[in-house]
C-alpha positions as CSV (number, residue, x, y, z in Angstrom):
1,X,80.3,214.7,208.2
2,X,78.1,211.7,207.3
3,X,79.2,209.3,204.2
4,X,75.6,209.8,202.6
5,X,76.9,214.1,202.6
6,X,79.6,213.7,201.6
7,X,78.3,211.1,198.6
8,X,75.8,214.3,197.9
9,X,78.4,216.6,197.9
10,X,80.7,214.6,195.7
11,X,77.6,213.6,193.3
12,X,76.9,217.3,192.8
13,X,80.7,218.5,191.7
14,X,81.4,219.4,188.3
15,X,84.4,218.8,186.7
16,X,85.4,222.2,184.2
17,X,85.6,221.8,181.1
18,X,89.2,221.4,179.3
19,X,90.9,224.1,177.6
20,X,91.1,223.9,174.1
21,X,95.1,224.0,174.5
22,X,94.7,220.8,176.8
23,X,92.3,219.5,174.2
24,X,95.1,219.9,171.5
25,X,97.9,218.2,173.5
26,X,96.5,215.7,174.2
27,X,95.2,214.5,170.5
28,X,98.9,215.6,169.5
29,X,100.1,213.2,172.1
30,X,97.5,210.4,171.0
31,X,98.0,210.7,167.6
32,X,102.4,210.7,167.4
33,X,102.4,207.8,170.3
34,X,102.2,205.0,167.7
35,X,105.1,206.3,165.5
36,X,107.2,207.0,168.5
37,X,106.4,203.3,169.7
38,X,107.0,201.7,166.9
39,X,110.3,203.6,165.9
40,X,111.4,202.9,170.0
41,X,110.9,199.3,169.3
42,X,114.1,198.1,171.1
43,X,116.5,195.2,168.8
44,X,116.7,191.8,169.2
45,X,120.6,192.1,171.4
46,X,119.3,194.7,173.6
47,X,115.9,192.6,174.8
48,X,117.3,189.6,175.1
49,X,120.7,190.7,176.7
50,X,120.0,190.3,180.2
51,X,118.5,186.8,179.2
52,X,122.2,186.3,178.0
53,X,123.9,187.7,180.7
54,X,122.1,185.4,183.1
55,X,122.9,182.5,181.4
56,X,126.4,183.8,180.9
57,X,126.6,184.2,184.4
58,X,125.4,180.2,185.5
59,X,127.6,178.6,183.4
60,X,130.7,180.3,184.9
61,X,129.5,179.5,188.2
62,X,128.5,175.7,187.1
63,X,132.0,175.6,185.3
64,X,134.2,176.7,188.2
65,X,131.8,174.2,190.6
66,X,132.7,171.2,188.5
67,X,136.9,172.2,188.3
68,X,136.4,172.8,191.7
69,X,134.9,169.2,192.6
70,X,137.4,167.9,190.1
71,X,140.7,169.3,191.8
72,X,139.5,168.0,195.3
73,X,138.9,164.1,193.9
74,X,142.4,164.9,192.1
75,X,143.7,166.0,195.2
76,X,142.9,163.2,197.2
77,X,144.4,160.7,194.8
78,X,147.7,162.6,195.0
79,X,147.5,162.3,198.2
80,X,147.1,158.4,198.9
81,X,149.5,158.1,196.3
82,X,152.3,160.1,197.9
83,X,151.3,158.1,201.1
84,X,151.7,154.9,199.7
85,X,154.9,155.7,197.7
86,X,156.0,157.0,201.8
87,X,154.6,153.7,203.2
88,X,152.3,155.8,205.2
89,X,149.2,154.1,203.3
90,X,147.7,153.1,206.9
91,X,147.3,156.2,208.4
92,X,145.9,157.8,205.6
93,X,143.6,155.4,205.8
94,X,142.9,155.8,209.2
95,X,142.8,159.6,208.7
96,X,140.7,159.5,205.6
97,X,138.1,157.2,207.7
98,X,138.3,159.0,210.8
99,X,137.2,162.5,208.7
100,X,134.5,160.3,207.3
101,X,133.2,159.0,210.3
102,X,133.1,162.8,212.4
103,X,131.3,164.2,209.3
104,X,128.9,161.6,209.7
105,X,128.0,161.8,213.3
């Protein structure tokens, strides 16, 4: 079949006409809608809740990142302080440089 047949075919169809019980639910349905949306409004907690959960959500990560950072600097200052109170102070060092230098390269 040829586009310009099927364009004549399709030109010439006739949609029926709608029941009159169609008709009727339909300008039921239009004319409740804007009660129902306005009573379905949602609240202020329940729209912005996910926007509070998210946020929720980074600072706990943020939070636990920075105790996380803190308690390793902590940890390293325990550390050359228990060497130096050892009078092992020079191979920290030479440790501590060593891991800097491997990381580097």
């Amino acid at each position: 079949m040829k586009d310009s047949d099927l364009n004549m075919k399709l030109d010439s169809y006739q949609a029926p006409e709608p029941s009159d019980l169609l008709k009727a639910r339909i300008l039921r349905a239009a004319s409740a809608q804007p009660a129902q949306q306005s009573a379905k409004r949602p609240s202020f907690a329940r729209r912005f809740m996910p926007i509070a959960a998210s946020l929720l959500a980074i600072c706990a990560i943020g939070l636990s990142t920075l105790q996380i950072t803190q308690t390793n600097e902590t940890d390293a200052a325990a550390w050359q302080e228990a060497a130096t109170d050892l009078g092992f102070s020079d191979i920290y060092d030479w440790v501590e440089t060593e891991e800097v230098s491997t990381s580097e390269s």
